[in-house]
Every structure is written in structure tokens, then in C-alpha cells.
C-alpha positions as a printed NumPy array, in Angstrom:
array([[  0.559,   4.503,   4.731],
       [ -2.911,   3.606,   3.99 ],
       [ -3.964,   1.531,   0.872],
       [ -7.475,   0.432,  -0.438],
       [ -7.586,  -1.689,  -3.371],
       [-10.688,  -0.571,  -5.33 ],
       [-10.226,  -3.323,  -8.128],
       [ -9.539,  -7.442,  -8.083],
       [ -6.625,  -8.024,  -9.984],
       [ -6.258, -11.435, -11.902],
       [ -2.289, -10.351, -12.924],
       [ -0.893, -10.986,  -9.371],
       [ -0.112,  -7.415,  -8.448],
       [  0.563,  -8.026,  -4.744],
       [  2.318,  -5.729,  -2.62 ],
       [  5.376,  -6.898,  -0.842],
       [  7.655,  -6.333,   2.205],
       [ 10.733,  -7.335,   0.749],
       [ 12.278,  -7.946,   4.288],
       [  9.803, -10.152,   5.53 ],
       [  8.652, -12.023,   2.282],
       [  5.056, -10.958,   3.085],
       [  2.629, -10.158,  -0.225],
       [ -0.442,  -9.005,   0.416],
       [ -2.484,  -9.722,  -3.084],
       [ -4.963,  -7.127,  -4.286],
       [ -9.095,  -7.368,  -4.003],
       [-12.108,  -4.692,  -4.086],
       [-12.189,  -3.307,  -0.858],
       [ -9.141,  -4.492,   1.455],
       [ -7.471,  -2.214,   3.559],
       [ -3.9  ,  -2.302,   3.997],
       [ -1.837,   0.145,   6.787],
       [  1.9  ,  -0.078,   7.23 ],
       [  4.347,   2.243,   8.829],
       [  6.746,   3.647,   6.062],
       [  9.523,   5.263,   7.674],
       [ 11.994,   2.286,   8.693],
       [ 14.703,   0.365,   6.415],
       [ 12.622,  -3.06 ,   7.858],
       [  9.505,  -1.261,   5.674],
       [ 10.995,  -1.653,   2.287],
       [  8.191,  -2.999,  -0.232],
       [  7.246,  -2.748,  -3.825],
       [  4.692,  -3.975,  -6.494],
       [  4.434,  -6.704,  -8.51 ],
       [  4.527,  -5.859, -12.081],
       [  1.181,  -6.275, -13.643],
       [ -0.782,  -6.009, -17.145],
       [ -3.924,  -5.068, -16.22 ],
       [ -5.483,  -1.684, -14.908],
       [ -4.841,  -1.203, -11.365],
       [ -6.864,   1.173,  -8.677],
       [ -5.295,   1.545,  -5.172],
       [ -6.157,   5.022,  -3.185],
       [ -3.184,   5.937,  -1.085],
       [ -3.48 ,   7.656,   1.844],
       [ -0.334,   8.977,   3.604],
       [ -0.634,   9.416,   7.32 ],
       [  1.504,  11.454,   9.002],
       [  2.56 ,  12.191,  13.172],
       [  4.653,  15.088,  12.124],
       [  3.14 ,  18.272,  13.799],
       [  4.202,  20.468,  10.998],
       [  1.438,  18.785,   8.642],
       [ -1.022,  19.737,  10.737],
       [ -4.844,  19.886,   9.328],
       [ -6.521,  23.291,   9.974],
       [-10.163,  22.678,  10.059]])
């Protein structure tokens, strides 16, 4: 998975791997890419009051989601 924060959050809203105690705290611009398909990969997001703009972007290995250009 690919995430881009497009917004600075003041709320905390960081992103965490609750395996490996690693939070990754939103700002403008940074670009986070994890692997998603693992029980060691479980993560979540902290709970926040504010507005919040990621864009996800799921990557993918599997040949039947192919892109036909």
C-alpha cells in the first residue's frame, strides 16, 4: 500500500503497525509504502478530530489485475 498525506494534522492521527509499535505521524507530502498482506502488517489509525486527507494507492503483484494500456 501506498499513502501520501496531503494535510498536517495537529490531532495526532499517526498510522501504526501494531506489531512493531511503529507510528508514523501525518504531514503534507510524506510518502508512506508498506506491504499489506502478512499478519506481522496489522496497523490502524489514530482517532482524530480534525479533517484528514491521505490518497491511498493499492499496489498489487497479482497478474490478474493487470493494467491494459
Amino acid at each position: 500500500m501506498t499513502l501520501i498525506y496531503l494535510n498536517d494534522l495537529n490531532d495526532n492521527g499517526a498510522l501504526f503497525f501494531e506489531d512493531s509499535g511503529i507510528q508514523i505521524v501525518p504531514k503534507t507530502g510524506k510518502l508512506v509504502v508498506f506491504e499489506t498482506n502478512g499478519k506481522d502488517k496489522s496497523h490502524g489509525i489514530n482517532k482524530v478530530k480534525e479533517e484528514r486527507y491521505p490518497m491511498p494507492i493499492w499496489l498489487t503483484k497479482d497478474p490478474n489485475y493487470k493494467l491494459v494500456w
